[in-house]
C-alpha positions as CSV (number, residue, x, y, z in Angstrom):
1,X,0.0,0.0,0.0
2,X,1.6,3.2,-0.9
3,X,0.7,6.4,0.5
4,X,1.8,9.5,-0.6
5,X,2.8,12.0,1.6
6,X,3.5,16.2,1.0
7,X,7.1,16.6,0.4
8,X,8.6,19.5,2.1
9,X,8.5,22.1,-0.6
10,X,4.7,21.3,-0.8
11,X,4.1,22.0,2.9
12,X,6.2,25.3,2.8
13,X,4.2,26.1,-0.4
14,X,1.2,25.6,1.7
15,X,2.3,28.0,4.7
16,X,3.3,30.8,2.7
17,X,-0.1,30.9,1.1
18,X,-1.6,30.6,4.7
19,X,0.7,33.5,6.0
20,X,0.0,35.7,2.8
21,X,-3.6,35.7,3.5
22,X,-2.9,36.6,7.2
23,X,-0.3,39.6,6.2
24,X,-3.0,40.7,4.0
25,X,-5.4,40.7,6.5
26,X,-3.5,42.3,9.2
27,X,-2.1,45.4,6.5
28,X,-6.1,46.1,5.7
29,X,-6.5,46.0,9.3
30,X,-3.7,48.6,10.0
31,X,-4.4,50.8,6.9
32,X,-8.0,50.7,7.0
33,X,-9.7,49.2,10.5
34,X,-7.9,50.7,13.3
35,X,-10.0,52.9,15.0
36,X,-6.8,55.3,16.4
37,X,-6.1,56.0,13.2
38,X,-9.6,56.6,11.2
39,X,-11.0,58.1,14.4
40,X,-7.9,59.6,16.1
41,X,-8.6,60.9,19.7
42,X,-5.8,62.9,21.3
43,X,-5.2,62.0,24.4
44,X,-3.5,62.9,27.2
45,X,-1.8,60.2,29.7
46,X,-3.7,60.6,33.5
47,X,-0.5,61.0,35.2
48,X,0.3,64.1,32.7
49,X,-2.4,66.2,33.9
50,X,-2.8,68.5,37.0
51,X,-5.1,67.7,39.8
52,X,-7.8,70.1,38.8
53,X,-8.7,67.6,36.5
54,X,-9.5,65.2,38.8
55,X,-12.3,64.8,41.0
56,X,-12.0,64.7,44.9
57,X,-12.0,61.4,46.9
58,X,-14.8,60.9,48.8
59,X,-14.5,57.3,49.9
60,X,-13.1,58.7,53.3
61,X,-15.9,60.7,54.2
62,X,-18.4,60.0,57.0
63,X,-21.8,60.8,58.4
64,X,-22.5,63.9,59.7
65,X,-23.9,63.2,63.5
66,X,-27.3,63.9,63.0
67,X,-28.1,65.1,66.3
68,X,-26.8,68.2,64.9
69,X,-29.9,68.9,63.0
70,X,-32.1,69.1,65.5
71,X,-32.8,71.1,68.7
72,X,-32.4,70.4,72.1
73,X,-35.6,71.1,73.8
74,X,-35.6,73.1,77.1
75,X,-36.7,71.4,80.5
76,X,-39.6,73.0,81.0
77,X,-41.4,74.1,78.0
78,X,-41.7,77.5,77.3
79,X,-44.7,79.4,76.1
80,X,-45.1,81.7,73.0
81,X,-47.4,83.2,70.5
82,X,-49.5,80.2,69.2
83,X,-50.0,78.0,71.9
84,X,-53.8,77.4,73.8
85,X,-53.6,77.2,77.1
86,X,-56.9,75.5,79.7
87,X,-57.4,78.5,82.1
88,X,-59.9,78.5,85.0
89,X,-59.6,81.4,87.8
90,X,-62.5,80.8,90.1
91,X,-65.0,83.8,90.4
92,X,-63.8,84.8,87.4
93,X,-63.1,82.7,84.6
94,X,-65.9,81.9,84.4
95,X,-67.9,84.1,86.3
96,X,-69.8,83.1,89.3
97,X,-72.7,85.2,91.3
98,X,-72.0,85.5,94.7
99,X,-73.6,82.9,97.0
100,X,-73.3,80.4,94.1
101,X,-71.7,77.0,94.0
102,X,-68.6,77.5,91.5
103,X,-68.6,75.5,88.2
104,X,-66.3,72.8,87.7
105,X,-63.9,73.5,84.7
106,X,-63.9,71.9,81.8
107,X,-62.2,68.9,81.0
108,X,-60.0,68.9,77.2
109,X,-58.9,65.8,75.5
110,X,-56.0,66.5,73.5
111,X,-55.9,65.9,69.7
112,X,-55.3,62.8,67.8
113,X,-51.3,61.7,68.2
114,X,-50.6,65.0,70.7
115,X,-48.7,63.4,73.4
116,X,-50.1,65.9,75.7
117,X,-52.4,64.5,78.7
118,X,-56.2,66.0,79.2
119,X,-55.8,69.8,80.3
120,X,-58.1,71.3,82.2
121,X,-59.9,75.3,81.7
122,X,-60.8,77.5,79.0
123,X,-59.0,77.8,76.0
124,X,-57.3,80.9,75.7
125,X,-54.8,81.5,72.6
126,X,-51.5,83.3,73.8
127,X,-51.2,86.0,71.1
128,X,-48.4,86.7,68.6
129,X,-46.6,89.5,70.4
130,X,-46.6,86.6,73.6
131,X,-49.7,88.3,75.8
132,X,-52.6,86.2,77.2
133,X,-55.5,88.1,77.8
134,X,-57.9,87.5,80.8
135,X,-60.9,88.9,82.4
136,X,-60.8,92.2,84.3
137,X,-57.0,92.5,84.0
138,X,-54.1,94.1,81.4
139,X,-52.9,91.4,79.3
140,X,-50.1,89.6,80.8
141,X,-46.7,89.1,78.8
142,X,-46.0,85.3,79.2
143,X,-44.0,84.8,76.1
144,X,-40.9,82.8,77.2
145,X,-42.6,81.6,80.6
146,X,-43.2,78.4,81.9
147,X,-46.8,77.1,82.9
148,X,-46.0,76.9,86.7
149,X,-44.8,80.6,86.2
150,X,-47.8,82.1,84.4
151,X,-50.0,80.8,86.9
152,X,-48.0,83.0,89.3
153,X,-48.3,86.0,87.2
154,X,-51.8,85.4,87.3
155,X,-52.4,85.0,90.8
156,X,-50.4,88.3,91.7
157,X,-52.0,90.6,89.1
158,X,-56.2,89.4,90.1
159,X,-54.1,89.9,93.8
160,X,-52.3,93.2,93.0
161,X,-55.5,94.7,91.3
162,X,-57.7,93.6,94.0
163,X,-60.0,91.6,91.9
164,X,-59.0,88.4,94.5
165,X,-58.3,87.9,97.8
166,X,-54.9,85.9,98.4
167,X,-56.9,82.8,100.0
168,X,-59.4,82.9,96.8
169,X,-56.7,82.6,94.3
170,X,-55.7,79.5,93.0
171,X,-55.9,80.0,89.4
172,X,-55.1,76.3,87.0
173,X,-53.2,76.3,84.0
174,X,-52.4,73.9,82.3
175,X,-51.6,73.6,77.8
176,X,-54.3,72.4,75.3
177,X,-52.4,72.4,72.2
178,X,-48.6,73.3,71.8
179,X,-48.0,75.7,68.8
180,X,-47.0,74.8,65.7
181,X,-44.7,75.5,62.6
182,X,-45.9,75.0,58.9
183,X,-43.1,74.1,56.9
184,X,-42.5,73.2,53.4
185,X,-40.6,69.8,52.8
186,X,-39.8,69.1,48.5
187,X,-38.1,65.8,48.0
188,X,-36.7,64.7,44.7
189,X,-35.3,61.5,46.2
190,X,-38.5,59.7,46.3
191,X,-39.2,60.8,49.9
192,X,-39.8,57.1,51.7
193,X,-37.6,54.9,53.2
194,X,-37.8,51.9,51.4
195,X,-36.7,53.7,48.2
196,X,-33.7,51.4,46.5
197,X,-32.1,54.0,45.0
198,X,-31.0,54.3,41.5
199,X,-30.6,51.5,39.0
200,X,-27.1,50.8,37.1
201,X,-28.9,50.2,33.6
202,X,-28.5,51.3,30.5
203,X,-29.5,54.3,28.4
204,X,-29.9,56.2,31.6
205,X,-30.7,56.1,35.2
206,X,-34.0,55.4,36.6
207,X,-35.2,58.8,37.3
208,X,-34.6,59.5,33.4
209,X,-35.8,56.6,31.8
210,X,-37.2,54.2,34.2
211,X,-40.0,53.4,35.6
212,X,-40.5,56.6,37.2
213,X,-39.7,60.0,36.6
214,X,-38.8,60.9,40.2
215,X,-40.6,63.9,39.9
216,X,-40.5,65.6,43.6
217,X,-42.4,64.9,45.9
218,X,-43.6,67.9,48.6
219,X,-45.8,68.8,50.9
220,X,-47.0,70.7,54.1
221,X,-45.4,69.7,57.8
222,X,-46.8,70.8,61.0
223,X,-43.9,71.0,63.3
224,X,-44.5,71.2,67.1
225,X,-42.8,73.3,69.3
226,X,-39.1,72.4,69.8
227,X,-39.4,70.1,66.7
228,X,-38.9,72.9,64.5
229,X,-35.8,71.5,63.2
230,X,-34.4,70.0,59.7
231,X,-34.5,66.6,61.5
232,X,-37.9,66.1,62.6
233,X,-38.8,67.5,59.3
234,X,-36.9,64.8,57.1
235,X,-37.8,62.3,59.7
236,X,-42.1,63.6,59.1
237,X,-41.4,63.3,54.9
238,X,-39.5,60.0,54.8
239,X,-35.5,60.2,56.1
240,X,-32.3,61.3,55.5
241,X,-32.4,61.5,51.7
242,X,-31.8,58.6,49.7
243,X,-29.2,57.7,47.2
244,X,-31.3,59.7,44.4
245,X,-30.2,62.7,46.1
246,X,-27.3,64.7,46.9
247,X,-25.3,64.2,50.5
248,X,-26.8,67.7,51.8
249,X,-30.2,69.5,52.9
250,X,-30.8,72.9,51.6
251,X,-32.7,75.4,53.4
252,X,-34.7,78.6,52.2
253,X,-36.1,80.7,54.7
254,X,-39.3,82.4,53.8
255,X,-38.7,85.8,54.8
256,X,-39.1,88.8,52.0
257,X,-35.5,90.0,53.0
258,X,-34.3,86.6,52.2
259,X,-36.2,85.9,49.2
260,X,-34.9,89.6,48.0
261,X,-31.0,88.5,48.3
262,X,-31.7,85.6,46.5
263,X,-33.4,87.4,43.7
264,X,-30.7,89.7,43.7
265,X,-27.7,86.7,43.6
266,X,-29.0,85.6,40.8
267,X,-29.4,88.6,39.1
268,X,-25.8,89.9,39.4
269,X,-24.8,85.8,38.6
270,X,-26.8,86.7,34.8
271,X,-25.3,90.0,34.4
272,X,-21.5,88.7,35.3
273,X,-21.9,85.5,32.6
274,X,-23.5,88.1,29.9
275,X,-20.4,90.4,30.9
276,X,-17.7,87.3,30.3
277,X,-19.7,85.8,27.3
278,X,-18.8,89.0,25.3
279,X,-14.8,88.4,25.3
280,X,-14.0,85.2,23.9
281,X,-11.4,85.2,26.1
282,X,-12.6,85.2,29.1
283,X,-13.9,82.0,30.8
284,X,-16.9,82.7,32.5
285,X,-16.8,81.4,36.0
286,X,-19.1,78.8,37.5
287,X,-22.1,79.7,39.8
288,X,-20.9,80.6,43.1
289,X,-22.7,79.4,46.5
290,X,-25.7,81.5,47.6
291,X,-24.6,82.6,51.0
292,X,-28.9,82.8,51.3
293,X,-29.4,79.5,50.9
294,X,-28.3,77.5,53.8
295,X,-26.3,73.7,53.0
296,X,-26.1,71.5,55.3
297,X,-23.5,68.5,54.3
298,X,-24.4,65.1,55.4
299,X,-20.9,63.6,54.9
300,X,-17.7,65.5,55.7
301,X,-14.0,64.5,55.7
302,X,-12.5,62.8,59.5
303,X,-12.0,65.3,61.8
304,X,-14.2,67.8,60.2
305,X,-17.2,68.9,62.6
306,X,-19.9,71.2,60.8
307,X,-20.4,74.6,62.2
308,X,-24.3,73.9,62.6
309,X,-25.8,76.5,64.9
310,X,-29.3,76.2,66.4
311,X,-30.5,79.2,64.8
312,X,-29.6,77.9,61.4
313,X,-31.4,74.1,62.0
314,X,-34.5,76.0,63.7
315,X,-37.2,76.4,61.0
316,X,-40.3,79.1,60.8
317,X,-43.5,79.2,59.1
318,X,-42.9,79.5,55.4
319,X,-38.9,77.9,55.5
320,X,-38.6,75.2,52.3
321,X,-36.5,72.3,53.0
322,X,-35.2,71.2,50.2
323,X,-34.0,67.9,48.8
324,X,-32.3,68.2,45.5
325,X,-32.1,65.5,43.1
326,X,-28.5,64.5,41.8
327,X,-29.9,63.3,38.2
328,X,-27.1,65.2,36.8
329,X,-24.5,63.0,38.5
330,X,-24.1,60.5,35.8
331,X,-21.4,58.8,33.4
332,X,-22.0,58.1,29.2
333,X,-20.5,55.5,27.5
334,X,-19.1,55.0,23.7
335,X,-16.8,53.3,21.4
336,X,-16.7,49.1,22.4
337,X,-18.8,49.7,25.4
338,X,-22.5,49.8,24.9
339,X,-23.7,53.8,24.3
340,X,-25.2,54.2,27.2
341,X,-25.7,56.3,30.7
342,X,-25.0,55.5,34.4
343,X,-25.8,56.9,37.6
344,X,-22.3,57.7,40.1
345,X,-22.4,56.0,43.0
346,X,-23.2,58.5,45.5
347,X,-21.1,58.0,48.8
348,X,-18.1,56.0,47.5
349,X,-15.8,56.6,44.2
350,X,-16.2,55.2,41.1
351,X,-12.7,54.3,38.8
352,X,-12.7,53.4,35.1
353,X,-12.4,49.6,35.7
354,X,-15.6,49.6,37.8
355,X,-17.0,52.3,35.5
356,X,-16.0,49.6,33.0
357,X,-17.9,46.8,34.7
358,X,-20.7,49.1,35.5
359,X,-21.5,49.4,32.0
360,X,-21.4,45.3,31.1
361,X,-18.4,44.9,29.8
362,X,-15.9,42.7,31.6
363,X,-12.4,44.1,32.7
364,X,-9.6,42.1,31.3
365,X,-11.8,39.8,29.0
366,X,-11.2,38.5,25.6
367,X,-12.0,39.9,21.9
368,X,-15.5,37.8,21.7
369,X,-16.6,39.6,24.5
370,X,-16.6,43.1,23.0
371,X,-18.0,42.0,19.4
372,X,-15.0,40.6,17.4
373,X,-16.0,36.5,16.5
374,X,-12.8,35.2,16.0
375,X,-13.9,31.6,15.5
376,X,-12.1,28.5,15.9
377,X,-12.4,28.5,20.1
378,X,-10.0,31.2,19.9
379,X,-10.4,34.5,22.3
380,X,-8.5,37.2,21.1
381,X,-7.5,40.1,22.7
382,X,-9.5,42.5,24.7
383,X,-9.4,46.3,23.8
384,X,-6.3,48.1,26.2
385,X,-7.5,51.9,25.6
386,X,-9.6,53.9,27.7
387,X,-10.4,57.8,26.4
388,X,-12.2,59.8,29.3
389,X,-13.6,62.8,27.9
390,X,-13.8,65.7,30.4
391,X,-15.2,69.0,30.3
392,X,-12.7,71.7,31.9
393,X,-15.3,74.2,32.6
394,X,-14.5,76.8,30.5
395,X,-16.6,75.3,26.9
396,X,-13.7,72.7,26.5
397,X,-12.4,69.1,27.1
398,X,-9.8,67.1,28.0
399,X,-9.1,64.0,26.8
400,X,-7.5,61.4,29.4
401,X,-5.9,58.9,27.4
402,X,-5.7,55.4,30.2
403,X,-3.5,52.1,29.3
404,X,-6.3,49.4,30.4
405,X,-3.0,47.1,30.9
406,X,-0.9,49.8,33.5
407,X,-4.4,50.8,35.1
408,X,-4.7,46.7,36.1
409,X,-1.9,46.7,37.6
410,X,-1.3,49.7,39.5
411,X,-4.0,51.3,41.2
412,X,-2.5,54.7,40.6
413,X,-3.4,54.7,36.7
414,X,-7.3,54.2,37.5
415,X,-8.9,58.1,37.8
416,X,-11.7,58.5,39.3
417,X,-15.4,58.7,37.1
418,X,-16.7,62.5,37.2
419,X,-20.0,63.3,36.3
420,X,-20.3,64.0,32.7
421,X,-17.4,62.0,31.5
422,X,-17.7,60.2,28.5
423,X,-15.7,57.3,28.5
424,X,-14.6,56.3,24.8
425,X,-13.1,52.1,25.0
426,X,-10.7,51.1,22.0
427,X,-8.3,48.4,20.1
428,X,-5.2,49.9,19.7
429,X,-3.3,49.2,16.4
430,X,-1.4,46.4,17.2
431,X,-4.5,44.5,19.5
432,X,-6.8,45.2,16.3
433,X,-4.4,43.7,14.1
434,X,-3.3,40.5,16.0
435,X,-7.1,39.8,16.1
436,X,-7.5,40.4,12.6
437,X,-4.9,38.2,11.9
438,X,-6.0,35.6,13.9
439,X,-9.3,35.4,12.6
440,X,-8.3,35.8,8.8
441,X,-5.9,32.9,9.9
442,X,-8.0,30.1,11.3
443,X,-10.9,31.7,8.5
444,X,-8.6,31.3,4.8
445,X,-5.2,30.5,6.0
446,X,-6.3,26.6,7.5
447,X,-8.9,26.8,4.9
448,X,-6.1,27.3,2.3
449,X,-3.9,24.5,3.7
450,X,-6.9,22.0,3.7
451,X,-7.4,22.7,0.2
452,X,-4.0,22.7,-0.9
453,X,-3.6,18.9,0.7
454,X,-6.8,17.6,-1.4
């Protein structure tokens, strides 16, 4: 039986057709397929740029003690315009003809969830400017007074005007309803605590293209005495804010001298970027803080206690409390990694590899995983570089150019995500062109040497 086999000029024959068809392959690749050269992006290495470009850490940051937002009540509560207080003088209030039994005074249940017990006398409204008026007497000034001492000032002054005798008065006081403060709580978090938060999903976050359109949420809070504070309000309207929402609670007092300076703010803001936008040269600058709006942070650096005075967590009738949304806070997506847009985590940092991962694609995977087939069981290489496109905010960009490869391996080489980025994944030449070559191999090149052996 004699069986022919493929002398050695035959199987040398056969490779160089093999390896033409994969030079071919790999100089169409380089001349027309690589994406740095058709779509050139000029980039700057991360370690080349200054640290304005980068954003701050906030991994280290921690809670704010919330005790600090609200008020510590007195021991004794103090009176003030608003409150109702039970009142019963005998002889007087109410009156009684002489030689007459006195009336009992009436008994007052309090509302529904007061945590006051059953009062006893006539209601009687302490006014605004703090006076109670009685029966036969100058109104009394009991704003700032405790209960035990208004019944005092009461007894001397029927005593004093001779309206009493000493052993007749016994006056009883006791509160009906504690004032309260109407306040203004908007939310764009969601406003209740069993919220989850945003979603990591494509073409947007949740509160763009979800489910919901996390429109805020608001409403009317009636704040008792001594729970006039920022905490008892977020604690009436749902919590601290949730992850929708940005690590601070803004107040806006409802004063006309306050809503004036905030008017005025940013009217001078409009005039100074109408100013700048008329020499090309000059960036305009960002919008400063509104020293009439008062920020509260929630999370601050170690060692860093807020300077949060009473007077600033106390709230009035007509204050806003206000929640803002961070739906701004978000990453895009372009190139290999699905177009797309995702939420920033909101109290920890965010690099490009988990940016990366966050987006579906895997970190350090293989050529099938980011759309190139290269058959034949074979994986390919993965794409190595990373574009972040950032705004520097003056109109312009800056293009970070990041070595996937370097950024694996040293920690250093990952910057941080910033809101707005866009994050642009590519081959490089030579990664594109190994793959290429690859796949036109095991495609014509073993196709070839099959064919040639027939």
């Amino acid at each position: 039986m004699n069986i022919q086999l493929p002398t050695v000029e035959r199987i040398v024959q056969r490779l160089r057709s093999a390896s033409t068809a994969v030079a071919v392959g790999v100089m169409a690749t380089t001349l027309g397929g690589c994406a740095s050269l058709t779509q050139p992006i000029e980039g700057v290495p991360a370690d080349r740029l200054p640290p304005q470009f980068f954003a701050e850490p906030k991994n280290d940051l921690i809670p704010v003690d919330i005790s600090l937002l609200s008020i510590e009540p007195p021991r004794d509560y103090q009176l003030s315009g608003g409150d109702i207080l039970g009142v019963y003088v005998e002889g007087v209030l109410p009156f009684n003809p002489p030689n007459q039994p006195p009336e009992p005074p009436p008994v007052n249940f309090p509302q529904d969830q007061s945590t006051l017990p059953p009062s006893i006398g006539y209601p009687i409204a302490i006014q605004d400017d703090g006076t109670l008026a009685l029966p036969l007497i100058e109104p009394l000034d009991v704003d700032g007074l405790t209960l035990e001492q208004v019944r005092d000032a009461i007894r001397d002054k029927y005593i004093d005007e001779d309206i009493l005798r000493p052993e007749k008065a016994r006056p009883i006081v006791t509160i009906i309803r504690e004032r309260t403060y109407d306040v203004i709580v908007v939310r764009e978090d969601g406003g209740n605590a069993g919220n989850q938060g945003l979603l990591n999903q494509n073409l947007g976050a949740q509160f763009l293209t979800g489910s919901s359109d996390r429109s805020a949420s608001g409403g009317l809070v009636k704040l008792p005495a001594y729970q006039n504070d920022v905490l008892h309000a977020l604690v009436e309207t749902g919590g601290l804010p949730g992850l929708n929402a940005k690590n601070e609670v803004q107040v806006l007092r409802a004063s006309q001298a306050d809503q004036r300076m905030r008017a005025q703010f940013m009217q001078q803001w409009f005039a100074q970027q109408q100013a700048a936008a008329l020499d090309p040269c000059v960036c305009a600058p960002p919008m400063p803080e509104d020293p009439s709006i008062l920020r509260i942070p929630l999370r601050l650096k170690p060692g860093v206690v807020p300077n949060i005075t009473e007077e600033q967590i106390t709230l009035k009738d007509g204050d806003i409390v206000y929640i803002e949304s961070r739906e701004t806070e978000v990453y895009y997506t372009g190139g290999l990694l699905n177009g797309g847009e995702f939420p920033l985590p909101r109290d920890f940092d965010l690099d490009v590899l988990g940016a990366i991962a966050i987006a579906g694609r895997p970190v350090g995977g293989n050529a099938q995983q980011f759309g190139q087939a290269l058959g034949g069981g074979v994986q390919g290489v993965p794409p190595g570089l990373l574009y972040i496109l950032r705004k520097d905010g003056c109109g312009g960009q800056v293009a970070i150019e990041i070595d996937l490869t370097d950024a694996i391996n040293d920690p250093r080489k990952r910057p941080f995500v910033q809101a707005g980025d866009t994050l642009i994944l590519q081959y490089k030449c030579e990664e594109q062109a190994v793959n290429f070559g690859l796949r036109t191999f095991f495609t014509f090149g073993v196709a070839e040497i099959f064919r040639q052996a027939r």
